[in-house]
C-alpha positions, 0 to 999 in steps of 0.5 A: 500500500505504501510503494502504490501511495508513492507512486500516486504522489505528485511529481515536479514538472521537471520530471516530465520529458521535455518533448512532452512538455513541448507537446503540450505548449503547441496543443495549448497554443492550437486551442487559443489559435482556434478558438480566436480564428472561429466566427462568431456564432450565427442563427438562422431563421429558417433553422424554425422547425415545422411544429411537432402533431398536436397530439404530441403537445396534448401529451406533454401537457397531460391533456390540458388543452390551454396549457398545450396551446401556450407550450406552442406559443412558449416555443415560437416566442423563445425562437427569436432569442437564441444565446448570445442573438437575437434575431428579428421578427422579419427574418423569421419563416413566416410560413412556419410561423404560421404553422405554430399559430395555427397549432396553438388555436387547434390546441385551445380553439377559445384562446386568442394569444395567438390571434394577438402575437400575429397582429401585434407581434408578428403583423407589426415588422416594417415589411407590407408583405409579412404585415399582409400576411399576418392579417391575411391568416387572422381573417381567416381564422376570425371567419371560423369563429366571429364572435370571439375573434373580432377585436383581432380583424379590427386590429388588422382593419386599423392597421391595412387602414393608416400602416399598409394605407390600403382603405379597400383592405380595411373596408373589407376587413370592417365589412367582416366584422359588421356583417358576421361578428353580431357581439362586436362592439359598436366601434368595431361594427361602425369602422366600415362607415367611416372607411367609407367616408375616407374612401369618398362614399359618403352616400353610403357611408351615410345610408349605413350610419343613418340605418344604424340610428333609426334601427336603435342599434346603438343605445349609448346616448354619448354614441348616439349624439356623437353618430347623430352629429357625424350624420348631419356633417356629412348631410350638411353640403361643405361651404363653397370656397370663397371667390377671388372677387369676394376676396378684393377690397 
């Protein structure tokens, strides 16, 4: 026992061979070397991955559906930020992001997380096409379920409106919204009228805004008053432009 506890004795560098000594230098200066010489870490955004079946996400949850649907949501919010990077909306595969939205509304059909991370997250990089996009996929998932999904297509009716200044979209948007979304509030269901009033309909802005009165579908009476006096300025023809001649002394 006493020879082996010698032999595990630490012994002074000058007994290692030189050759190996010499050998350990090189291997430590190749580490530095290498290590200074390798780019920097990058991220890809196509590296998204298409999101894995439902089913997997409801087992991983023990079959809560809500839960699922926020591991979906938790994973395509934390892609962006990857050690040491963080990587832009805009740069992301937006036909992927896609998938993972559509995933989490499967998942938990009632929630609307999703519907809010397109329009305001995702619908909000400085790219018309990838705005468009976002809202493109938010109508059609608002057409499955109007009633609950409305307060999203005004969002994206609001931004086709004054961010992709595109007032057809918008009217088309707002069209949805008052013809299938019957629990919108009154706001949401009257932004058509006053899309039309900005696209120079004014008649039928004023048909619908007039129908909406005398039919009592709005009962607030600020609302009222403030439609009332919006009815009678668009009724009311605008003042002529004063003539040159008035103008002279």
């Amino acid at each position: 026992m006493a020879s082996r506890a010698r032999g595990l004795e630490e012994r002074p560098l000058s007994t290692v061979p030189p050759w190996l000594r010499l050998l350990l230098a090189l291997a430590l200066a190749a580490q530095c070397l290498l290590h200074n010489l390798a780019p920097a870490p990058s991220a890809r955004a196509d590296t998204l991955p298409e999101p894995l079946p439902a089913h997997w996400f409801s087992a991983a949850s023990f079959g809560e559906p809500l839960l699922a649907s926020q591991l979906a949501l938790l994973y395509l919010q934390a892609f962006d930020n990857q050690p040491g990077l963080s990587l832009p909306y805009a740069a992301l595969d937006y036909r992927r992001v896609e998938q993972w939205l559509a995933l989490s509304l499967t998942l938990d059909p009632r929630s609307t997380y999703a519907l809010m991370m397109a329009s305001q997250l995702y619908g909000q990089v400085p790219q018309p096409d990838l705005q468009r996009r976002m809202c493109d996929f938010v109508q059609a998932r608002f057409l499955e379920a109007p009633d609950q999904r409305w307060r999203w297509m005004a969002h994206c009716a609001i931004m086709a409106k004054h961010r992709l200044r595109d007032p057809a979209l918008a009217l088309r948007y707002a069209n949805d919204i008052a013809s299938r979304a019957g629990s919108a509030s009154g706001w949401a269901r009257q932004m058509r009228i006053f899309i039309l009033e900005d696209l120079g309909e004014i008649e039928s802005a004023r048909v619908l805004l007039g129908g909406l009165l005398a039919h009592g579908e709005v009962r607030d009476a600020a609302e009222i008053r403030f439609l009332t006096e919006r009815l009678q300025q668009m009724t009311t023809p605008a003042p002529a432009p004063a003539s040159s001649k008035s103008r002279q002394p």
